[in-house]
N, C-alpha and C positions, 0 to 999 in steps of 0.2 A: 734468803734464797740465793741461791748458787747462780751465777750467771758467768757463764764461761764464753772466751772468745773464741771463732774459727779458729784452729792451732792448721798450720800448712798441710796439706792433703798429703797422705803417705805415695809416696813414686813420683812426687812435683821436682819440677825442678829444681839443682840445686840454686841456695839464696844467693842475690848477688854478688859480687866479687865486693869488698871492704873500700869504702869510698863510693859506696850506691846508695839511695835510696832505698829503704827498707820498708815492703808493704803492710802496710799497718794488720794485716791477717796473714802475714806469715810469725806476727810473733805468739810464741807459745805464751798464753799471758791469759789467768784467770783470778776475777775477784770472789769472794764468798762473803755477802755483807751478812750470814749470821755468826760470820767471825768476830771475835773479839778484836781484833786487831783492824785499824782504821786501813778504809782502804787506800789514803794516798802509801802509809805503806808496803801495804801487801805487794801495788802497783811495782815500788823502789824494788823489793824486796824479787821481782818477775823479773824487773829487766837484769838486777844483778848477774840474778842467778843466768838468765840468757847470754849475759857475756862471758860469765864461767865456764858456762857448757861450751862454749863454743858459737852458740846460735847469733851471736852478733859479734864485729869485730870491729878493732880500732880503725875508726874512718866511717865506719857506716853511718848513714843521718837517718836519723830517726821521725817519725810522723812528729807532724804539728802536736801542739796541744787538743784542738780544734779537733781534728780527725781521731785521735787515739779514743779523747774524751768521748764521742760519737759512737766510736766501735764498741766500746767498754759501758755503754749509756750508765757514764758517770758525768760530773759537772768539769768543767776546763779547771777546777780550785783543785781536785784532787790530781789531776795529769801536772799540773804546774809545780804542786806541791814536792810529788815524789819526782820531777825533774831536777827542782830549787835541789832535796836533798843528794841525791844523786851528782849535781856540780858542785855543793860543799865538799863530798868526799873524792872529787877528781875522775870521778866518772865519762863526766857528760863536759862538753863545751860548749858553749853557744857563738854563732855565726852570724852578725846581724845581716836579715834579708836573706839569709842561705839556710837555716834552719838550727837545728841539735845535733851535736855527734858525738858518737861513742871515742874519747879520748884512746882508751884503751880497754885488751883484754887479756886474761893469762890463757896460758895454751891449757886448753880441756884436759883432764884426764884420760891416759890413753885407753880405750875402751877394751876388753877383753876380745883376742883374735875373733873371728867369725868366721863361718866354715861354707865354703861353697858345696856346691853339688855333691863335687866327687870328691870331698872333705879332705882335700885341702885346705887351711890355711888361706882365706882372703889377703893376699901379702902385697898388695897393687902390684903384682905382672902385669906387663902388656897380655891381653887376654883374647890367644887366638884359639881357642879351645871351640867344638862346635856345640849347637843347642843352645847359643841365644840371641834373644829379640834385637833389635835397632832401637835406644834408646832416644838416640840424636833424632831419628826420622821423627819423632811423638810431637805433634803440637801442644808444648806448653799450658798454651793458653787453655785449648781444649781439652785437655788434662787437668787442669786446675778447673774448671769450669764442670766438669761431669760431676767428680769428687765432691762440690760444693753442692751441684743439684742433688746428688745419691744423697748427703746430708742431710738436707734438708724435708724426706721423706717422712714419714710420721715412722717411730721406730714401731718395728712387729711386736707383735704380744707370741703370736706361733709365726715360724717359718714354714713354707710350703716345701715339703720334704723332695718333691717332684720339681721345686727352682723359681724362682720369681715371673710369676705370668709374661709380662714384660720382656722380662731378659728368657724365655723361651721367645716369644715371638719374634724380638731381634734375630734371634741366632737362625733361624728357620726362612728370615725376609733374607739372611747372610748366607744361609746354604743354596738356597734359590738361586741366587745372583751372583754369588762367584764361586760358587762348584755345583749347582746347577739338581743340585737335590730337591725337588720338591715335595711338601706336606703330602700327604696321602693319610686315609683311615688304615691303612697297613703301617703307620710306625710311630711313635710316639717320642718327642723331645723332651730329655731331662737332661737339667744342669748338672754339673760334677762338679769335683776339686781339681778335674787336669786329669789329664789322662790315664798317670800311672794311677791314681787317687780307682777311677773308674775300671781298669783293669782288677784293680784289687776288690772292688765291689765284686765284678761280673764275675771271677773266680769265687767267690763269698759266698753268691745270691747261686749260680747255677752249677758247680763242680763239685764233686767229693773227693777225697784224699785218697789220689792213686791213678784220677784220669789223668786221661795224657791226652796233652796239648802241645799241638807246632808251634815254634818259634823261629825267625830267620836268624840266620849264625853267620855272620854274626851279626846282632841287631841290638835295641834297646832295651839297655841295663834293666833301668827302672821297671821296664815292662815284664823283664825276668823276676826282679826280685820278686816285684809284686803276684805272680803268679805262682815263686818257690814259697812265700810265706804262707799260702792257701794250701802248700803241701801238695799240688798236682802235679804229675812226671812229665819233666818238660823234655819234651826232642826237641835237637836243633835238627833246623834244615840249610842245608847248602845256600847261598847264594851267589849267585854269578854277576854277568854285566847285563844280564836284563832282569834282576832282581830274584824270585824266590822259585827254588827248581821245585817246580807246582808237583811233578811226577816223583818228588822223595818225599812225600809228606806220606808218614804213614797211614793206615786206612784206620787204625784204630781211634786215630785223634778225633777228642771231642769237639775240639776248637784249634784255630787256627788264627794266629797273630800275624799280622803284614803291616809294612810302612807300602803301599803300593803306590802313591805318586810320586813318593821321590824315597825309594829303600834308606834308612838309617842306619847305618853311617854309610855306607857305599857312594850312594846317591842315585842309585837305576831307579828308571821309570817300568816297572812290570806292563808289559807290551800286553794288546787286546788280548790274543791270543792264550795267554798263561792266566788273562783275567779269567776268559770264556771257559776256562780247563781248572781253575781254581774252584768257581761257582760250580759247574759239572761234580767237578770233586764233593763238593759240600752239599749237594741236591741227593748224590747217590748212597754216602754215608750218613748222612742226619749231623754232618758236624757243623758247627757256628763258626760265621769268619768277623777276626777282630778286625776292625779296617782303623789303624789309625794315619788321620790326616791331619796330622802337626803341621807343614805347612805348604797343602796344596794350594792354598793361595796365590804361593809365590812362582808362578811359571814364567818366563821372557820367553823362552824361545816358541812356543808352540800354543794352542789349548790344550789345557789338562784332558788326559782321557776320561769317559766317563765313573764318577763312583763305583766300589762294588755295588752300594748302598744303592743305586740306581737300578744293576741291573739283579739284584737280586733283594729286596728288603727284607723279604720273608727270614734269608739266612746271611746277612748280615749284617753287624752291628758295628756302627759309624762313629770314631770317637774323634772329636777334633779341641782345640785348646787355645786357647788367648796368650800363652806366655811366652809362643815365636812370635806373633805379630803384634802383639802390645806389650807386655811386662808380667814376669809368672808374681808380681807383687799383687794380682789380682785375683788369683788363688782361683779360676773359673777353665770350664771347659764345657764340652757337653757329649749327650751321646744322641742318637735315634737309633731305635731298634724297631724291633716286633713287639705289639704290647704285651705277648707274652712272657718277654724278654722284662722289658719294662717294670713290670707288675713284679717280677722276682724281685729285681733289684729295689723298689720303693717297699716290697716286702721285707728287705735284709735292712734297710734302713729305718724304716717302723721297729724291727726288732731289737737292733742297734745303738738307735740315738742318732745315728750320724746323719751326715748330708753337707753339701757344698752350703756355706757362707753365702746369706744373702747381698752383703756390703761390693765384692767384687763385680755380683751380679747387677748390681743399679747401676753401677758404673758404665759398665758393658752396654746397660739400655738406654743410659743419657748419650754414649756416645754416638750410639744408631741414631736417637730419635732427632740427633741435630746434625746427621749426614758426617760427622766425623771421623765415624769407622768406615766411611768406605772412602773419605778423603783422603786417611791414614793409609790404607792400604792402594790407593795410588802414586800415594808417596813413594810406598814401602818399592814399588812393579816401577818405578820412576828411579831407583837409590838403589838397592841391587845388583842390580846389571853393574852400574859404574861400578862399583865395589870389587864385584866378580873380577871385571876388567882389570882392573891394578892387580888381583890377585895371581889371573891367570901371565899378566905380562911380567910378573917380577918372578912366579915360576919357570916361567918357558926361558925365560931369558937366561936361566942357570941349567937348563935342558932339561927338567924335572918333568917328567910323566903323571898329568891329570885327569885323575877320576873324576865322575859325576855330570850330571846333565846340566844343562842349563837352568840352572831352579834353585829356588831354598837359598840358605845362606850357608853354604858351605862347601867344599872340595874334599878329595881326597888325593895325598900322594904314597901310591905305595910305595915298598921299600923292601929288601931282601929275606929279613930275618925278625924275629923278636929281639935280639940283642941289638939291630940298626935301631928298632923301632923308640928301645929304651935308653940308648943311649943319644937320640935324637933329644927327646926330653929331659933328659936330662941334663946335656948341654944348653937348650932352649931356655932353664930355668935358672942357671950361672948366668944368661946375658939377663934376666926380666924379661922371661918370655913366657905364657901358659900354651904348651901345645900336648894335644888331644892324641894318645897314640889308642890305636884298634882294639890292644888287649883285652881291657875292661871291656870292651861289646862281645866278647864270645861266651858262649854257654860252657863250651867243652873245652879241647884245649886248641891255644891258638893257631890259626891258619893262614890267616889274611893276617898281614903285618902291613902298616902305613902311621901315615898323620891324618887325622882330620885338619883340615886349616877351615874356622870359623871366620867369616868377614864383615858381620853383623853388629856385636858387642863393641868396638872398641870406637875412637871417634875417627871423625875424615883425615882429623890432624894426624892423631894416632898411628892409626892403618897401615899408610907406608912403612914408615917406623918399624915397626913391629914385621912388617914382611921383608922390609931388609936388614934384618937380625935371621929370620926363619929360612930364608932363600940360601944363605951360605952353608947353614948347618946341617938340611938337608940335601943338600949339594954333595957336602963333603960325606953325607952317608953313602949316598947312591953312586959315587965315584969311590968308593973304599971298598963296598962290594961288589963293583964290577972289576976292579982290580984283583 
């Protein structure tokens, strides 16, 4: 019978620095006693291979015999055994009174590039691009801690195509309490894969090839693609500095796509006003509004205005995500609609096969049910601001003109042209720099030209760093054409 140990929960912390302590369930380490092979050395044979890979490094001490043996419920004769052989081959030392430690290790093989987002090249730039979480703000603990309770669940036989009971009623006690959505028999809560994931459904489940749908222009990519591969004619619509000019939305559109508490990438907050004229809009045509709230969560300076999802539920559908304020490693989001709404999409999913992973979804409900996620997201309304603050002073300080409200984790600095925009990043990426220009957000052809500057991704140490490399470059843009 196979008896495998906790292997580290995926998005934990990295392991400690060489010359730590290593916790006996961070090591990837499985025995299988209907192997033919005894298992002190299967044991040897795990931890080699962890110093190969990289996962342990010269200087780290290793668990007692005692505790290993414990974790692996083998006897302390087999942990001893494959220790003894591991210090014959120069492995392992031993410390009397201090413990075992990994002598040495080779450097891993280098792994094959990895590709972010916007498929680049993971190349470790300093990473001020916008659209992502705070990794630093994440309590460890209570990260490791969720992951092990999600584990420890009885695994499914069928997944519940409509999301984990659980992790629906988290998200619903979430929208309650900090955007202020309440349950009603008018909407129904399903889990997703994230938002574009969900966009691609509702395009799927309710459009045909040809309707036309509004998009902000410029707005999210993702949100584009996913709505060009359903084949529907996307309009862009303008937007300004109070976010989406509500009066260019054509009358034919079936739907209508908005970032409305904090526009993507702009950063406007769409005023009551354009809400009460958006909802009008969609009352009088029969069209759908896509509301996505990536991350209304994060406001400082004010309360968030009400949801559309509040003042209209009937006609509009509410899609929000875990991977601004916790980590997109958890593959989760959700949506509320009309059940009419609802019922298409768990219908396109029955058809399909598909549906959001339950594993991110148990995560997301251990971390409710032990008040974590809304400790996190005190954190997060606690960490922001400051961050903002270094951004905004190391911009002004070079006289640089900044976009965006007070929210989110991100800014924008415009900039004259497309050629500033591209050659901003591309000097940004000569020093080790990742910055985010406009272009890729438009549908059409470019109009708004800037940088997003991300302030979320990178660490407290980092941060500076990184924004005084970014502060000169776009300096030297916005002094070149105004010259």
């Amino acid at each position: 019978m196979r008896r495998p140990t906790r292997p580290a929960a995926p998005g934990t912390a990295p392991r400690p620095a060489a010359g730590q302590h290593v916790a006996v369930e961070d090591l990837p380490l499985s025995l299988d006693r209907a192997a033919g092979v005894p298992l002190a050395v299967q044991l040897a044979d795990g931890l080699r291979s962890a110093a190969t890979a990289g996962a342990l490094r010269g200087g780290d001490r290793l668990p007692s015999s005692r505790e290993l043996a414990n974790r692996l419920g083998v006897s302390r004769t087999v942990v001893t055994a494959a220790y003894d052989q591991l210090h014959a081959e120069g492995w392992l030392s031993g410390k009397h009174g201090s413990g075992t430690y990994l002598t040495a290790s080779p450097q891993p093989v280098a792994e094959q590039a990895t590709t972010d987002e916007r498929g680049d090249p993971a190349d470790g730039l300093l990473d001020l691009a916008a659209g992502a979480p705070s990794i630093e703000a994440l309590d460890p603990a209570a990260w490791r801690r969720a992951w092990r309770a999600a584990s420890d669940r009885i695994p499914l036989v069928r997944k519940d195509r409509r999301g984990e009971p659980d992790y629906r009623a988290a998200v619903a006690e979430h929208l309650l309490r900090h955007r202020g959505l309440g349950a009603s028999s008018s909407s129904v809560v399903l889990a997703t894969a994230g938002t574009s994931s969900a966009v691609a459904e509702l395009a799927a489940a309710l459009f045909a090839p040809g309707d036309v749908v509004a998009i902000e222009d410029p707005g999210y990519a993702r949100a584009m693609g996913a709505l060009q591969a359903a084949r529907v004619e996307l309009v862009p619509v303008p937007v300004d500095a109070e976010g989406l000019r509500v009066e260019l939305i054509p009358e034919l559109a079936k739907a209508v796509y908005c970032t409305p508490a904090h526009q993507f990438p702009l950063g406007a907050r769409l005023p009551a006003a354009r809400r009460v004229a958006l909802v009008e809009f969609a009352r009088r045509t029969g069209a759908l509004i896509l509301e996505d709230d990536y991350d209304g969560e994060l406001r400082y300076d004010t309360a968030p205005l009400p949801l559309l999802a509040t003042l209209a539920p009937d006609l509009v559908v509410h899609l929000g995500t875990t991977s601004k304020i916790l980590s997109p490693s958890l593959g989760v989001g959700w949506l509320v609609a009309a059940p009419a709404v609802a019922e298409s999409v768990l219908a396109y999913r029955e058809l399909t096969g598909t549906g959001p992973a339950p594993a991110g979804q148990q995560v997301v409900s251990e971390l409710a049910r032990h008040g974590d996620l809304s400790r996190h997201l005190r954190r997060l309304r606690r960490e922001m601001p400051s961050r903002r603050a270094l951004v905004m002073a190391e911009l002004h300080g070079h006289g640089l003109t900044v976009l965006g409200d007070d929210a989110g984790s991100h800014v924008v600095v415009p900039l004259a042209s497309a050629a500033a925009e591209d050659r901003v990043v591309a000097e940004a990426r000569a020093v080790g720099l990742r910055l985010d220009g406009l272009g890729r957000y438009h549908l059409g052809p470019r109009h708004t030209f800037g940088i997003a500057i991300g302030y979320a991704a990178l660490s407290r140490a980092d941060l500076p760093r990184a924004l005084s490399l970014a502060g000169p470059i776009l300096a030297r843009a916005t002094a070149f054409a105004g010259g």
